[in-house]
N, C-alpha and C positions, 0 to 999 in steps of 0.2 A: 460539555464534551462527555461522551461515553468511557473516555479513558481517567482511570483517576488514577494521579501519582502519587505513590506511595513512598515513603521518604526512603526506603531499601532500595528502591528500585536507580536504578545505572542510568545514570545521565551524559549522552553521547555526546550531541552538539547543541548549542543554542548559538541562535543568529538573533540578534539584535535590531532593531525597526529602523535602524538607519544606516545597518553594516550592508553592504552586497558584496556576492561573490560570481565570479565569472570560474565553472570547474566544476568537477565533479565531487560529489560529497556522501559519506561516506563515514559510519560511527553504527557502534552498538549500544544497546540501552535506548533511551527515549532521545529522539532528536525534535527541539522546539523552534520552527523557525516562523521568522517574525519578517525579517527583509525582502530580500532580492536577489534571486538564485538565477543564474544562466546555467544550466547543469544539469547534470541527472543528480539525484536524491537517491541512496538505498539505506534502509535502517531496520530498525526493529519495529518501534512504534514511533510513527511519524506526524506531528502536528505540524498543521499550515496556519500560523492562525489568521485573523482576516487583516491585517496590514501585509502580507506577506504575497510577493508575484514569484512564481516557480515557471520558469520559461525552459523546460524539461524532462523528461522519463524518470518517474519514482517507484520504488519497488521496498517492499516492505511488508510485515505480518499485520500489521494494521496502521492506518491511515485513515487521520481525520483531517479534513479540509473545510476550512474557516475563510481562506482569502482565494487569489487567482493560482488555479494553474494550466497550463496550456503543454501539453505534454499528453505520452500514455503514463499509465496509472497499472500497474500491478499488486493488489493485497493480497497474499498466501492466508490471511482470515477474515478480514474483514476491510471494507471502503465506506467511509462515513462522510456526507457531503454535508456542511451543515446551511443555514439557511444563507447564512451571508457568501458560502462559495460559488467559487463559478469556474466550472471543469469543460473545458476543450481538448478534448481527446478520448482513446476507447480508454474503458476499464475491464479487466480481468479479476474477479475475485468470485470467493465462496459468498460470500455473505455481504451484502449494501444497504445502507440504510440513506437513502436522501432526501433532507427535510423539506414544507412546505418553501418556497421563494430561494430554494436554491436554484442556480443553472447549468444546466448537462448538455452539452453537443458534442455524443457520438454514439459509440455503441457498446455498451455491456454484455460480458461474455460471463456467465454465472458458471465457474468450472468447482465442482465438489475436490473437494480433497480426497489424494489417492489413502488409503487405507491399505495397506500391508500384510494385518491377521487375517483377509478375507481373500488372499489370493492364495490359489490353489495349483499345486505345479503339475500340469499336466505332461511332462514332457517324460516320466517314467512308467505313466499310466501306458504310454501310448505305442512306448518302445516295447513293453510287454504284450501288449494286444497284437505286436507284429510278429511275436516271437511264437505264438502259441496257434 
């Protein structure tokens, strides 16, 4: 996995390879799941690992996928498919990494992240240029 846990770091949820849940889920910090989700998934850093079916919409800053998911897939920084997954549905992220023998069917939308100190407000420029 490209995420390493650092023992600081906020531990949201773990799901367990024999728990399943029917619902929506929902936790900060790292969420580790291992089962069976009927639901949408939204976290900080999200692991699927590969015993794990996500039958769902997950939304997160990163996400790595090791097992099934059948859902859309939104990362705010990064989407990791690793080789054992298998993704059914689009993704949205900055940044994807997916390894040799994994599997994708849909479509990847590579959206950069909006940046803030680079916008420039035109809207006093512009009132002045009518003024004069």
């Amino acid at each position: 996995m490209i995420f390493n846990f650092k023992k600081t770091q906020k531990i949201g949820i773990i799901l367990g390879e024999s728990s399943q849940i029917k619902g929506d889920l929902s936790g900060e910090g790292m969420t580790l799941l291992k089962g069976k989700v009927t639901g949408n998934v939204e976290g900080e850093q999200i692991i699927i690992d590969e015993q794990a079916t996500i039958s769902g919409d997950i939304v997160g800053h990163t996400i790595s996928i090791a097992g099934q998911v059948e859902g859309q897939i939104t990362g705010k920084e990064l989407v990791e498919i690793k080789a054992t997954g298998q993704v059914k549905g689009d993704i949205r992220t900055p940044k994807i990494a997916i390894e040799e023998g994994a599997y994708f069917h849909g479509f990847c939308f590579m959206e950069q992240t909006l940046k803030t100190d680079n916008i420039v407000d035109l809207t006093a420029t512009s009132k002045d240029a009518v003024k004069s």
